[in-house]
N, C-alpha and C positions, 0 to 999 in steps of 0.2 A: 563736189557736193554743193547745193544748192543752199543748204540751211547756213545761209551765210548774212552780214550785216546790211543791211538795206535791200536783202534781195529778197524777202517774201513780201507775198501781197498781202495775204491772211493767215492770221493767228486764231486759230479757235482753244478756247480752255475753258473748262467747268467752272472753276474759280476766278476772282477776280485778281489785278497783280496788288501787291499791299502797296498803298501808299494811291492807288489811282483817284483817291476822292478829292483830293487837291489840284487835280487838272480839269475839275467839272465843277458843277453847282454842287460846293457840299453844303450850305443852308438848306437848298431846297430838297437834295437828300434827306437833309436830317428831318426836314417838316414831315416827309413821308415815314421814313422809319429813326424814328429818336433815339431807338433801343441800341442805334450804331454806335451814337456818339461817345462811348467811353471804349469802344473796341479802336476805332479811328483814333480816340487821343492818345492811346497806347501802341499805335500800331499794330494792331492785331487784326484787322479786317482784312482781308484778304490773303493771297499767298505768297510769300516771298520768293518762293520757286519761281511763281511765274511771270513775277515783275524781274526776276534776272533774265526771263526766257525774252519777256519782250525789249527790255531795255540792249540784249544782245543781235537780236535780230533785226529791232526793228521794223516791223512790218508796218505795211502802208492803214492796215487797219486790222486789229485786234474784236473779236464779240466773245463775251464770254457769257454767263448765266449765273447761276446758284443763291443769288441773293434776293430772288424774286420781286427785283423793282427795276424798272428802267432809268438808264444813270449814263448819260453820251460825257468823253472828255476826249480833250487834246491833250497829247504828249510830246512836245519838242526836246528831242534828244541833242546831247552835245554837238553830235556829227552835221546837226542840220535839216534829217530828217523828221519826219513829223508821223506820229502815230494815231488814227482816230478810234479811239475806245467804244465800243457800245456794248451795254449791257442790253437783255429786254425783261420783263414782268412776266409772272407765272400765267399759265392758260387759263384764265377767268374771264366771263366777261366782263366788258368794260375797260378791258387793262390793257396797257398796249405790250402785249406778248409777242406782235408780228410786224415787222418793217421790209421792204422789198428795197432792195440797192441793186444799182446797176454799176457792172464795172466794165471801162476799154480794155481792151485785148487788140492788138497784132495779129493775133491766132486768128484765122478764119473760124468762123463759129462751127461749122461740118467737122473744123479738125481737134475742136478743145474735148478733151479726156483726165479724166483724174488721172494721177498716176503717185507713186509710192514714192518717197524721199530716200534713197540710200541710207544717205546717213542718220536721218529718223529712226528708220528702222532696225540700225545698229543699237542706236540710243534705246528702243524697245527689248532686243532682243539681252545689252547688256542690263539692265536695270528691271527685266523681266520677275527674278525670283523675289524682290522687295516688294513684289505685291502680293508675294501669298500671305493668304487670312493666320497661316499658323505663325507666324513671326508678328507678327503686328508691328510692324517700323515707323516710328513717327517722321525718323531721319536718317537719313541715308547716310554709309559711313564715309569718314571723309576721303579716302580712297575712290570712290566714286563721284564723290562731288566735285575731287581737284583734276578726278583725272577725263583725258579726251578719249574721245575714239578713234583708234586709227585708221589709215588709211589700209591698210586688210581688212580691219572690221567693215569698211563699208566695203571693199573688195568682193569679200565673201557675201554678202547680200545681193550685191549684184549678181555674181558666180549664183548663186542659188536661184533666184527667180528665173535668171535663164534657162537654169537645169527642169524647174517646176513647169514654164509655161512657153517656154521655147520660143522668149522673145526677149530684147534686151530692152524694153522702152519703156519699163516699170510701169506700163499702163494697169491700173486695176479692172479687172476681170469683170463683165458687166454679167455678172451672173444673179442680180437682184432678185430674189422673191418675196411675196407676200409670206409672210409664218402665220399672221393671225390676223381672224376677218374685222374690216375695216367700221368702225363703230356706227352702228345705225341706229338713228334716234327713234326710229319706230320699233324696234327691237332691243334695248340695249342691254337685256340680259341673255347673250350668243354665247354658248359653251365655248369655255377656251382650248385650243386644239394641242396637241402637246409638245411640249418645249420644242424649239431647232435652235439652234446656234452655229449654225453652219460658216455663215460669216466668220464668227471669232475662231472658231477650228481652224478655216482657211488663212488663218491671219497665222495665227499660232505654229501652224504646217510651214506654212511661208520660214518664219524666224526658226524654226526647227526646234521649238521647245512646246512644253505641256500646257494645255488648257488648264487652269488654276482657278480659272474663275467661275466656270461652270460645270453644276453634274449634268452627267449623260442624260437624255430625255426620262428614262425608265427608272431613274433614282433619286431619291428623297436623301436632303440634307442632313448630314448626322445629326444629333444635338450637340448641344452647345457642352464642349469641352472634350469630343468626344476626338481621339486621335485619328490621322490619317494618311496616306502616304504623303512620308515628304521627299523630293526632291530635291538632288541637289547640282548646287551653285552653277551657274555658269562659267565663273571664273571662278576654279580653282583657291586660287591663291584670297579671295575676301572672304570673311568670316561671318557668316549672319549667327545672331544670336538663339539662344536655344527654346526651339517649342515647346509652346504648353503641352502635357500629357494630357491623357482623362483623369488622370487624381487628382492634378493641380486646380482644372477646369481652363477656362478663358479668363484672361488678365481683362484689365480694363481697358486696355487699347485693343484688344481685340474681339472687344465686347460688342453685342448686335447693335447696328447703328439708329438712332432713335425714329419714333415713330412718323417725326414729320417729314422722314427725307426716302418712305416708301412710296411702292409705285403711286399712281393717281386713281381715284375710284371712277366709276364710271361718270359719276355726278361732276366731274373733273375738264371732263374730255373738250377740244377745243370750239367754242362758238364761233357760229359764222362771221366771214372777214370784214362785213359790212359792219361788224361790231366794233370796231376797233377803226383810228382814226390812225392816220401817214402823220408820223413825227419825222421829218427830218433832221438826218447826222449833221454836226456842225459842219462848215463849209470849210 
């Protein structure tokens, strides 16, 4: 397995890891956003998940988002290695939302491919039912938190992708399409064409469990409380806790997420690159 200590390059996560504001400018953080500074003095800014994620890994550079401000830190881990943090700022103009890096590679550039992590995808496949909306889990039980993946779980992933794509080089499938047309300023009100998620199907097929995160193109989200199939567990043996019915309704964790974290309005959408200025990542 590759997901190993010092051996990724890049960490990508939605959130930031807790505690990253002390490897960077947190004054000048906080001149931007002030509203931090009692979540940062409590340790509540960011996610402790994923500061375990990088502090184990170690990747030679970490970007994350969700905070919508640009925020670069250095993180020197015990072992010696060094981790370079970047956040970037929401798609507005003015902001610097886009930075371009370049990285070396050995790889000949003709031969570089994404390709799929084994053992990621173990970690996906086991930790898969904790995301559906009917349980609302803020934390995952400690049975999964203490426990690893084995070496058959990533076994059978491999086993599997060979069986799907009849190659063993977990390369991802460059089967890329456009789902909806690309925003034109001289038009920007384009009918939206109807849902695809074809991607996440192929992901979800891949790990051989159920799409949970999205309805089929031709259906409308129940309302809110309303029951619906659940699924069950991957592993047996853990216990998830019991879903709301439709008498009960939606608890509070599993209540619709607030209004400022929907999609983007057109008024939104990215301004040209000339707008925006190259901040470079610490050296």
């Amino acid at each position: 397995a590759k997901l190993e200590e010092g051996n990724v390059d890049i960490l990508l996560s939605h959130d930031w890891p807790v505690g990253i504001t002390k490897h960077g400018n947190e004054k000048q953080l906080l001149r931007f956003k002030s509203f931090f500074g009692d979540s940062i003095k409590n340790g509540q800014l960011g996610s402790p998940a994923v500061e375990y994620l990088m502090n184990l890994l170690q990747p030679k550079y970490h970007f994350a988002a969700h905070l919508h401000v640009r925020f670069p830190a250095m993180v020197k881990h015990e072992s010696g290695n060094i981790t370079k943090f970047l956040a970037l700022d929401k798609v507005l103009p003015n902001r610097h939302f886009l930075q371009i890096l370049e990285f070396e590679t050995e790889t000949p550039k003709e031969e570089l491919k994404l390709q799929y992590d084994s053992k990621w995808l173990a970690v996906l496949k086991a930790t898969h039912m904790f995301e559906h909306p009917l349980y609302g889990i803020l934390n995952p039980p400690n049975e999964l938190v203490h426990g690893k993946i084995s070496d058959e779980d990533i076994q059978q992933m491999e086993e599997r992708y060979k069986e799907i794509y009849k190659r063993d080089d977990l390369a991802i499938p460059e089967n890329f399409k456009i789902v909806q047309p690309a925003h034109n300023p001289d038009s920007p009100n384009f009918p939206a064409l109807p849902l695809d998620f074809y991607q996440t199907n192929e992901l979800m097929a891949l790990l051989g469990v159920e799409n949970i995160f999205h309805f089929p193109p031709a259906a409308e989200a129940p309302p809110p409380g309303t029951q619906t199939a659940v699924m069950q567990p991957l592993q047996p043996a853990t216990q998830l806790p019991q879903a709301p019915t439709a008498e009960s309704g939606p608890t509070q964790e599993n209540a619709a997420a607030p209004v400022e974290n929907a999609a983007p309005t057109v008024e939104n959408v990215a301004p040209a690159v000339e707008n925006v200025a190259p901040v470079p990542v610490p050296a």
